[in-house]
C-alpha positions in Angstrom: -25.0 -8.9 -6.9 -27.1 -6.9 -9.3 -26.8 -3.4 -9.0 -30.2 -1.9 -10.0 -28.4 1.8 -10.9 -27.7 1.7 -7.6 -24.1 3.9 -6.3 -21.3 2.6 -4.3 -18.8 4.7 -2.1 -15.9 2.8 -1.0 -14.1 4.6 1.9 -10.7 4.5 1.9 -10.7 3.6 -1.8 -7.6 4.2 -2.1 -5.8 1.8 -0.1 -5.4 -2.2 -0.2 -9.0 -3.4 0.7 -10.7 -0.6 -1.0 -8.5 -0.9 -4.0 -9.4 -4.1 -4.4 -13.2 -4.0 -3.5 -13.1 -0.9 -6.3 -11.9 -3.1 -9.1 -14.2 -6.2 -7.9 -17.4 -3.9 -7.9 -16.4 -2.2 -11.5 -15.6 -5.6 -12.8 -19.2 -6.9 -11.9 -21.0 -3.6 -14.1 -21.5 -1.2 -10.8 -21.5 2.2 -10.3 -18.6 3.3 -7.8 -17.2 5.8 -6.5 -13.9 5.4 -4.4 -13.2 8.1 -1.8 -9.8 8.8 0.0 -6.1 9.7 -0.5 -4.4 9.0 -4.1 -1.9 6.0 -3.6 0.6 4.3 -5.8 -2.0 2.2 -7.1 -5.2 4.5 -7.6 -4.8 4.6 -11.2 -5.6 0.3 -10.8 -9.3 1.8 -10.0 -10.2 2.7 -13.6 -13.8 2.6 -14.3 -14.4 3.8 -10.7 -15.2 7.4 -10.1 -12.2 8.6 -7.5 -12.6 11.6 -5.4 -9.1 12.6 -3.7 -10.2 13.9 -0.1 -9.7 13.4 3.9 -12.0 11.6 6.1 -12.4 14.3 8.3 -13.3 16.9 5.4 -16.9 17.2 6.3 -17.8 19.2 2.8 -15.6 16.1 0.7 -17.2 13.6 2.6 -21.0 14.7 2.2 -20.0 14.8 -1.7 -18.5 11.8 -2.0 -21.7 10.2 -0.1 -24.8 12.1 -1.9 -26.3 9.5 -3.8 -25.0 6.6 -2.8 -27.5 3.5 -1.4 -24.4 1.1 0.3 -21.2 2.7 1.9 -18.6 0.6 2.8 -16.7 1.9 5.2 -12.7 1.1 5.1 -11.1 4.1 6.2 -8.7 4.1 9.7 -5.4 5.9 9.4 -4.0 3.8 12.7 -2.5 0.1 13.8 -2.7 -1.2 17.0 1.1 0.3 17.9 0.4 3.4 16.7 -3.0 4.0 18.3 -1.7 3.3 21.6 0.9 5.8 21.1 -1.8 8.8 20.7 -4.9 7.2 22.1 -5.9 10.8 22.1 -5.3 11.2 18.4 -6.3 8.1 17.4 -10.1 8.8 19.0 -10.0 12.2 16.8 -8.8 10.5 13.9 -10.9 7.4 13.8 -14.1 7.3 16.2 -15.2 11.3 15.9 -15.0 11.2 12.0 -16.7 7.7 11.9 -19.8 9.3 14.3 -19.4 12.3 11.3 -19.6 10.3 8.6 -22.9 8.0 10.0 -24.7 11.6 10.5 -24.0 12.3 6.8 -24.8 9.1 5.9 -28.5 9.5 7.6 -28.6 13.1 6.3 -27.9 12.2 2.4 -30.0 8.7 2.4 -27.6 6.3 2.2 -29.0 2.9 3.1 -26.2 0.8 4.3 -23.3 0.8 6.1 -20.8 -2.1 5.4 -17.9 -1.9 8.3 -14.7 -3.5 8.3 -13.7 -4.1 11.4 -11.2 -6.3 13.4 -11.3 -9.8 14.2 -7.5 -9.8 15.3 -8.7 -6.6 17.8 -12.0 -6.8 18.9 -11.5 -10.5 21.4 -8.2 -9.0 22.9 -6.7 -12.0 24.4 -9.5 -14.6 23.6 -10.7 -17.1 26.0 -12.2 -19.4 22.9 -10.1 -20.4 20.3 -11.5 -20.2 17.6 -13.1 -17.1 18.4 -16.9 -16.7 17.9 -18.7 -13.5 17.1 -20.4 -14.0 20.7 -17.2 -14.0 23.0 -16.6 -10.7 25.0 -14.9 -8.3 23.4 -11.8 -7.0 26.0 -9.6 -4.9 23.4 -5.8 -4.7 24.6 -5.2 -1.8 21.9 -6.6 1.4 21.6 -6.9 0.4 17.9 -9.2 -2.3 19.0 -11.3 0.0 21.5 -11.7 2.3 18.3 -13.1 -0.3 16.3 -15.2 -2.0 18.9 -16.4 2.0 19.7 -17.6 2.5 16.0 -19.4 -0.8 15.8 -21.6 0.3 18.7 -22.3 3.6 17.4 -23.3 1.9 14.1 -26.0 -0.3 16.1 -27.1 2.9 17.9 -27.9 4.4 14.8 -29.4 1.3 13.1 -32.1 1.5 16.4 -32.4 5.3 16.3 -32.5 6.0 12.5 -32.8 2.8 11.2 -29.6 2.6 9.5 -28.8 -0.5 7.7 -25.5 -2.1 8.3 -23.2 -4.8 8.3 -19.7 -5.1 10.6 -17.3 -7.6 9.3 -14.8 -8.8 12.1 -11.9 -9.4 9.6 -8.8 -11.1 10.9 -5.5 -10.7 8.8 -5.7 -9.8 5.0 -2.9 -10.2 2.9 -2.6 -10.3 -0.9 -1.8 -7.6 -4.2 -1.7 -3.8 -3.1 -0.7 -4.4 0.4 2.5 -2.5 0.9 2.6 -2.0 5.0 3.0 2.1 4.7 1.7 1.8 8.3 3.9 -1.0 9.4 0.5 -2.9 9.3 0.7 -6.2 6.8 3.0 -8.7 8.0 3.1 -10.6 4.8 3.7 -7.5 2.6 6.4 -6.4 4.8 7.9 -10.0 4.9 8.1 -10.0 0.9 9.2 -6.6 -0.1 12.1 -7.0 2.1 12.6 -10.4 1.0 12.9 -9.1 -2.5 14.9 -6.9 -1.7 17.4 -8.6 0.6 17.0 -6.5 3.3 16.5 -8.2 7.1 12.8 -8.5 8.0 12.0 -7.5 11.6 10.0 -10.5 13.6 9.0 -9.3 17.1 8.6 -12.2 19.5 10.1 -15.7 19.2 8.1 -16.0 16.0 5.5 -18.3 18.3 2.9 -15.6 18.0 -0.6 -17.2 15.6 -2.7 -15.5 13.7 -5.4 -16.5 11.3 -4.5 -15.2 7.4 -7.0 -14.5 4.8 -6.4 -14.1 1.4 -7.4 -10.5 -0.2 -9.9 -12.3 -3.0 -12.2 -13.9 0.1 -12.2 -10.7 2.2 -14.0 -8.6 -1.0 -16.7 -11.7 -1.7 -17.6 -11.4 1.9 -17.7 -7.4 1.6 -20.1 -7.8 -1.5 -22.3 -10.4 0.4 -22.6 -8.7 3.4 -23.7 -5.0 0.9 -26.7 -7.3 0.2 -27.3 -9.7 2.7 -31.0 -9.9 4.3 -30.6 -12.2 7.8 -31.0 -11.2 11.2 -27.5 -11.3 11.7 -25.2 -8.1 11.9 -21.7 -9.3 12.7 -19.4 -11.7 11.1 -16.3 -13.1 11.4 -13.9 -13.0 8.1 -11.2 -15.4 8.4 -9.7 -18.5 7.4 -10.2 -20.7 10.5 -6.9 -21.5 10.7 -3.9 -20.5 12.6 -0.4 -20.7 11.8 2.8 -19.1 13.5 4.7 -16.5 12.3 7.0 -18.8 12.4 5.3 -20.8 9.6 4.6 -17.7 7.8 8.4 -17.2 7.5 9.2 -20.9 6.3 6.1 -20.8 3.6 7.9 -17.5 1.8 11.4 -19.0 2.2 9.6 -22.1 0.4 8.3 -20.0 -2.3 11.2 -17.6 -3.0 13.5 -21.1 -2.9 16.0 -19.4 -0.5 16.5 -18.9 3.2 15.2 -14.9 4.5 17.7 -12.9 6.9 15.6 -12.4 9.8 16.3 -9.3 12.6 14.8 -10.8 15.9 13.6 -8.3 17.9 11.4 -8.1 21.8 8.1 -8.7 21.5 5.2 -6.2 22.1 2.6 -5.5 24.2 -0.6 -5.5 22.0 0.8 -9.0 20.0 -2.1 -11.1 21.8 -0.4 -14.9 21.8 -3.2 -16.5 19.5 -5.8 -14.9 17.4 -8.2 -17.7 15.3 -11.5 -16.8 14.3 -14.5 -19.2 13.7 -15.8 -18.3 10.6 -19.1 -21.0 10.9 -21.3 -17.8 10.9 -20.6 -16.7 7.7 -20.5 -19.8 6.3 -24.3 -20.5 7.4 -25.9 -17.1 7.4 -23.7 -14.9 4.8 -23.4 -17.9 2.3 -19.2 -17.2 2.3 -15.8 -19.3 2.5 -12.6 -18.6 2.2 -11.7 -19.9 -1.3 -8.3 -19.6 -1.2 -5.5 -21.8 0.1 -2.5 -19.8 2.0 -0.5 -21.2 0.1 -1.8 -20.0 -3.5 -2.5 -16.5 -1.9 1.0 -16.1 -0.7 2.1 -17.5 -4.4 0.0 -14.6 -5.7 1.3 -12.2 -3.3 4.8 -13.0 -4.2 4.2 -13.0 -8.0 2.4 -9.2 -7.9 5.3 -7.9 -5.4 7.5 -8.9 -8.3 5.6 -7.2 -10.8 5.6 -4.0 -8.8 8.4 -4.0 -6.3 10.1 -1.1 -8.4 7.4 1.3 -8.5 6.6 0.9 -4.2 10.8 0.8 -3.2 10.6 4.5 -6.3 7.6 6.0 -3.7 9.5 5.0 -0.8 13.0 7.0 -1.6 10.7 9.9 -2.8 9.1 9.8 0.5 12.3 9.8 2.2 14.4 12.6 0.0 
């Protein structure tokens, strides 16, 4: 992807995606600029310009956006359980700021709007398995609603200001700088307390599938989809395949070569039984795969928790002293 002098703003730069989109884009020679809260990892962004600010700062945002051709958008400080908690909180936190930020985003120039959405969200309780970006969308979370809200508003403005933009439906990333703050990441929150020895809650029977997609494949579709020229607006970003959480469980006990003390607990309402995504879209009309085997990317995982496992448990007594 050449970049032509042409600026970058990564949303939410600086959290697990957007971390790792950052460091991809610097890597290939472009200009970026990574917007959002300091994290434990920002400093991983070198080469990046990094503005600290809120989503909802009007005056931070319009900064962070003047200039820029492509925004990717990555920024949403809610998970499906907490979102249905404050439905009312999670429309001011997410959707009003997103509608904000696509009026600054007309008002300053920028081109395109690259969205990441939610493949596990979007379907609710699919009727298709795999899931294709045609089935109806019947949310079962407020989170989902949010996300399906914010893709419409970005097709509204593609017809009434002629917005460019791209929405990738993007099922269950895992992989280096994921540390499930938000109780969101349930192969981060597997390992760390793996590592450290500490029970890892499993809601359900551990029957519950999902489709997992390594960190690496989500940022080549994020980078196609900043550039892409087809008729097509939505994609799915998964692997394909669906395995149990179940599964998930016995592939880390593989890997770490010992059994993991697991704390069963009653499953939840917005844990939709099976969530698959066909990715045969992207495949033909983005030019992306999925690269990576789950097993290497939960090898990977593993390996960077390892390397870093100190410095996240240091942040996380801070937080609580």
């Amino acid at each position: 992807m050449p970049s032509n002098g042409r600026l970058f703003v990564v949303l939410g730069g600086g959290g697990f995606l957007g971390i790792n989109l950052t460091r991809r884009l610097v890597a290939a020679g472009h200009r970026v600029r990574a917007f959002g809260h300091a994290g434990l990892f920002t400093e991983a962004c070198a080469g990046a310009e990094f503005r600290q600010g809120d989503f909802s700062d009007r005056a931070a945002l319009t900064d962070a956006l003047r200039g820029a051709e492509i925004a990717f958008h990555l920024v949403h400080s809610t998970v499906p359980q907490t979102a249905n908690l404050d439905i009312t909180g999670d429309v001011k936190e997410n959707l009003i700021p997103s509608i904000t930020f696509l009026d600054l985003a007309v008002e300053v120039g920028v081109k395109r709007v690259v969205f990441l959405s939610s493949g596990g969200t979007i379907y609710g309780r699919p009727l298709q398995i795999p899931t294709e970006e045609t089935a109806s969308t019947e949310p079962i979370s407020a989170y989902g609603i949010s996300k399906l809200a914010i893709e419409k508003y970005l097709a509204l403005y593609g017809e009434l200001f002629g917005l460019e933009y791209r929405i990738l439906r993007v099922a269950n990333p895992f992989g280096p700088f994921q540390v499930a703050k938000k109780k969101q990441g349930l192969l981060a929150e597997i390992i760390f307390r793996a590592l450290g020895r500490e029970p890892i809650e499993v809601w359900g029977d551990g029957s519950v599938v999902r489709d997992f997609v390594y960190v690496d494949d989500v940022t080549d579709a994020l980078e196609l989809a900043a550039v892409h020229t087809g008729g097509e607006h939505i994609f799915n970003i998964g692997s394909g395949i669906g395995r149990s959480v179940r599964n998930v469980l016995a592939t880390v006990e593989q890997l770490l070569g010992r059994k993991l003390d697991i704390a069963w607990k009653a499953k939840r309402a917005v844990d939709v039984p099976v969530s698959i995504l066909s990715v045969k879209r992207a495949r033909e009309k983005l030019g992306w795969n999925p690269k990576t085997s789950f097993e290497s990317g939960v090898a990977q995982t593993i390996a960077w928790w390892k390397e870093n496992l100190d410095t996240v448990v240091g942040e996380a007594h801070i937080q609580k002293s």
